[in-house]
N, C-alpha and C positions, 0 to 999 in steps of 0.2 A: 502457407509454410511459415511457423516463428521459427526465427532463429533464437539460439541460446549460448551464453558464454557460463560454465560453470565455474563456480571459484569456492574455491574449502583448500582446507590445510593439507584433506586425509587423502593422501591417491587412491584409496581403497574407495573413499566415499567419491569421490570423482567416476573412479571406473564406474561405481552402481547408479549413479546418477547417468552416465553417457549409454549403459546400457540399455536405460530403460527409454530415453529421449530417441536413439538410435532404431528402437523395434518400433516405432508408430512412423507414419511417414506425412506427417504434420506438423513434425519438429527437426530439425538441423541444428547439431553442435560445430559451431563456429570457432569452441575452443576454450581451453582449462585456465586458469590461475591458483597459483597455491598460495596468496595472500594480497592483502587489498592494494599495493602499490601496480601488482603486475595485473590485478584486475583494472585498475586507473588504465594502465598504458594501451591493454586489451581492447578493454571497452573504446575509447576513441578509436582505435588501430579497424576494430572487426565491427564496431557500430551495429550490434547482437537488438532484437528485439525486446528479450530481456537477460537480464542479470540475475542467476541463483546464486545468492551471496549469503555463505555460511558469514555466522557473526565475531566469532571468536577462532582470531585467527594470530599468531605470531607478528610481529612489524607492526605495520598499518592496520586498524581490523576491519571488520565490515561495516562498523558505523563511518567510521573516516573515508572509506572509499566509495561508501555512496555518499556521503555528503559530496564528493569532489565527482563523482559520474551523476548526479543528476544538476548540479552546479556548472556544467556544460554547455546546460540546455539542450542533448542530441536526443533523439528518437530511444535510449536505451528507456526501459524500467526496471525498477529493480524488485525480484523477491526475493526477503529474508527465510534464511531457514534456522529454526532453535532449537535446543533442547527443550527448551523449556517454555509452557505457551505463555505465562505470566512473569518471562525474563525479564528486570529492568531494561536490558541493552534490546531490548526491542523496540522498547517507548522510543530510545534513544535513537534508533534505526529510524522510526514514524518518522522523527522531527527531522532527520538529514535525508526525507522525502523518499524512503521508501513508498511503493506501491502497496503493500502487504506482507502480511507473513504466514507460513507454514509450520507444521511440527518437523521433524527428520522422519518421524514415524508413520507420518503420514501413508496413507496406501496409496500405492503407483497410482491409479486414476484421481485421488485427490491433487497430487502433483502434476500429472499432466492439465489438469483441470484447471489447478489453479495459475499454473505457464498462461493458457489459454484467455484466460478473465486478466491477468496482468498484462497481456499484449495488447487487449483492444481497452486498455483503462478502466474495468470494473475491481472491485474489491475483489480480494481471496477469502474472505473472513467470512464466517457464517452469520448470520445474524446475532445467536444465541450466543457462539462466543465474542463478537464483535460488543456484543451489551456488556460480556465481564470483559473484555480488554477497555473499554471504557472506565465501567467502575475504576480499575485500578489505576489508569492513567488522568484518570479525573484528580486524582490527588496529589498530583504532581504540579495542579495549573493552581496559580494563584487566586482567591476569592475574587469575584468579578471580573475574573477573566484577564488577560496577561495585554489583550488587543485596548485598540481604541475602540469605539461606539461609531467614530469618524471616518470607520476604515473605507475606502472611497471602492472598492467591493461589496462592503457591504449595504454602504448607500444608495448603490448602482440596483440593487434588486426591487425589484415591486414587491407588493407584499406577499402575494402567492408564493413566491419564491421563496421569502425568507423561513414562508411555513415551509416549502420543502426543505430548507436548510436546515431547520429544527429538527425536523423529522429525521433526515439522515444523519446529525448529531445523536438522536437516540437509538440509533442503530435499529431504524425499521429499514424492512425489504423495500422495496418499490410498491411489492405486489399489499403490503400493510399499508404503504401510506395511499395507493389509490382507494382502498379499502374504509382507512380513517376520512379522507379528505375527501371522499366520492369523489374517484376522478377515476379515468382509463389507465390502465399502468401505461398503456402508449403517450397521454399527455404528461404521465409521469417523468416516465424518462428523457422527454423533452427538455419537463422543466428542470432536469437535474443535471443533463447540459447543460442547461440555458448558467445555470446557477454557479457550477463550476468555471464555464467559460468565466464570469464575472467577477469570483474571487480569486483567481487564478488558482485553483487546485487542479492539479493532474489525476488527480483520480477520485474515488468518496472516501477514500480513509484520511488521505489531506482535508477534504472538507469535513472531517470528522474533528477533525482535531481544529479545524478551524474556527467552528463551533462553539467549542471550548474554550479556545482560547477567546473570544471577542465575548463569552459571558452569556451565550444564547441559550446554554444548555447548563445544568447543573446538575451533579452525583445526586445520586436519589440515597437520601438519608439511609444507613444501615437497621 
């Protein structure tokens, strides 16, 4: 069973979102908020498995309120949901530790789907468009990277790792890098624990951006 705390402005889109969380019985609404302060109070209050956090919301919005629900440290995760899939305020979202994002238009099983991958810590993002949310968010990180070289994460990795850290910077599957790197996707997945454990990302979209930021990865020339 994940639980779910939904939060948007629209009650309309509230009710469509609970209807459709309500008809599978793998999911439990725990409960609404109509903007990111009363999702703050929520979210510690109902301690939800994860968070559907519309982004633009009146007050607080939902970059601010998951900056301050995953700045907890509690069990919640959070997915963004946008209009738009190449929004700035989603990068924005990434960086105050969202897990991932969705479209609104998404199809019900894309949604329940992606609930699913954000409760046990995998990305939402498909590969294909995880490579352009990349591109575009590449442009936002300063040349050689915004990190240190020294980052005691990144030191901590053997080199196997570091290639999986690359690799999930470039936005391969699992099932691409055991492919690229002749390995099992089973030791794959291993090492991308093992990897995440040591930079402390909660999920691979944080280790995507972490990538980026320490300089490992670079925008492929237009």
């Amino acid at each position: 069973m994940t639980t779910v705390l939904i939060v948007d402005d629209q009650p309309l889109q509230r009710y469509g979102f609970r209807m459709l969380l309500d008809s599978v019985p793998e999911t439990e609404v725990l409960g609404e908020a109509a903007h990111g302060s009363e999702a703050v109070r929520k979210a510690a209050e109902l301690r939800p498995d994860v968070v559907l956090m519309d982004v633009r919301m009146p007050g607080m919005d939902g970059i601010e309120a998951t900056r301050r629900i995953v700045a907890t440290g509690d069990r919640s995760r959070v997915l963004v949901l946008t209009t738009f899939d190449l929004d700035e305020y989603v990068y924005a979202a990434l960086r105050a530790g969202a897990s991932g994002f969705l479209l609104k238009d998404a199809r019900p099983e894309e949604l329940l789907a992606g609930i699913r991958a954000v409760a046990v810590g995998d990305a939402v993002i498909a590969p294909a468009l995880t490579r352009r949310l990349l591109h575009e968010f590449s442009r936002l990180v300063p040349p050689g990277g915004a990190g240190s070289a020294e980052d005691p994460g990144l030191s901590a990795l053997t080199g196997r790792e570091r290639e999986i850290l690359v690799a999930i910077g470039k936005g391969w599957s699992n099932g691409e890098i055991a492919t690229r790197l002749v390995l099992s996707e089973s030791t794959v997945k291993t090492h991308v624990g093992r990897v995440l454990s040591k930079i402390g990302a909660r999920d691979r979209v944080q280790a995507v951006i972490f990538a980026y930021d320490h300089g490992l990865v670079r925008p492929r020339a237009e």
